[in-house]
C-alpha positions in Angstrom: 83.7 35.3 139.7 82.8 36.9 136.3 81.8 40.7 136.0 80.8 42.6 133.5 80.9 46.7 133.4 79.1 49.4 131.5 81.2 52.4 132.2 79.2 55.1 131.7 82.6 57.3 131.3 81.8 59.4 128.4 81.3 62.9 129.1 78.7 63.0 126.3 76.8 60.2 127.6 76.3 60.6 130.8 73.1 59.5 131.9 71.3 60.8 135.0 68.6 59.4 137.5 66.7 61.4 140.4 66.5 59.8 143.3 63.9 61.1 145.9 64.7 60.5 149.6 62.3 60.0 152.5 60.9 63.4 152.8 60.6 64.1 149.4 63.6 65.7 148.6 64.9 65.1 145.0 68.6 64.4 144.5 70.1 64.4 141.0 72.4 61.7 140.4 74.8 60.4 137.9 75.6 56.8 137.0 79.2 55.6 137.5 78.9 52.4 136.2 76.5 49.2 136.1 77.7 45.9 136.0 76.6 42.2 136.2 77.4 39.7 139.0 76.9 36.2 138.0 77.7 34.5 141.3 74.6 36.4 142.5 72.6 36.6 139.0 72.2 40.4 139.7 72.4 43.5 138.0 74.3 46.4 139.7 74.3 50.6 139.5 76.9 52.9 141.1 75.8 56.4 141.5 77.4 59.9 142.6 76.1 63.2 143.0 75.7 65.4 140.2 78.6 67.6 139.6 81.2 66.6 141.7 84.7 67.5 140.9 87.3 65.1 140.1 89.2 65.4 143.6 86.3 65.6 145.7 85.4 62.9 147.7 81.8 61.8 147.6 79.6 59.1 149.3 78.9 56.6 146.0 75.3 55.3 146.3 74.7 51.3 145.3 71.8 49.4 144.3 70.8 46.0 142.7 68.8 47.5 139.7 66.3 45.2 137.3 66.6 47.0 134.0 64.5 47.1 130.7 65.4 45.5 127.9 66.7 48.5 126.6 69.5 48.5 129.5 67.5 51.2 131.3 66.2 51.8 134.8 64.1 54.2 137.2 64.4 54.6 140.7 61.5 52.4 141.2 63.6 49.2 139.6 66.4 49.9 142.5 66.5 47.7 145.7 68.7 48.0 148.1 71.5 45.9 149.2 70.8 44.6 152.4 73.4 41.1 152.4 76.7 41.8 154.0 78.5 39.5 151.7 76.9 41.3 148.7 78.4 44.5 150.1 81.4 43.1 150.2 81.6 42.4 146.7 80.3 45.7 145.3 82.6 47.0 147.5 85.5 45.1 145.5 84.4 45.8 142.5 84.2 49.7 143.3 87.8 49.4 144.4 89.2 47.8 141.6 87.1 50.6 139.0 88.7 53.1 140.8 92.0 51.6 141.1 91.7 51.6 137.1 93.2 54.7 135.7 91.9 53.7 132.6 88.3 54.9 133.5 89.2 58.2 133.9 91.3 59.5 131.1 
């Protein structure tokens, strides 16, 4: 299984994207990290709430996104995941990013 990421780690560059839930209510959200599964031939988005501290523990949203050719996305390019097996894998994925030290020096 090959992945690819695009951390979106650098506190300059972090890039945002409002998600608006059933009853209208607008949630700002920040993107962890997108990557590329090629066993599934799907492009990926990790997102947690704006402004969450470092120790706090958050629920981290997922989504299969179809972005530009620019790289970039809007909620209306987000689908949810809806195959167990799928889930699993992002799930993995998440794991091992946050395992990784690296991505959070």
């Amino acid at each position: 299984m090959t992945i690819t990421f695009k951390i979106m780690a650098n506190p300059e560059e972090i890039q945002k994207i409002t998600l608006v839930d059933e009853n209208g209510d607008e949630t700002l959200y920040e993107i962890l990290f997108t990557f590329h599964s090629e066993e599934y031939s799907k492009d990926y988005i990790l997102l947690v709430p704006e402004g969450v501290e470092d120790d706090e523990e958050v629920d981290i949203q997922a989504y299969i996104f179809n972005p530009d050719e620019n790289g970039d996305a809007t909620e209306e390019d987000l689908v949810q995941i809806e195959d167990d097996k799928e889930w699993d894998m992002v799930e993995e994925v998440l794991n091992t990013f946050l395992d990784d030290d690296t991505n959070f020096s």
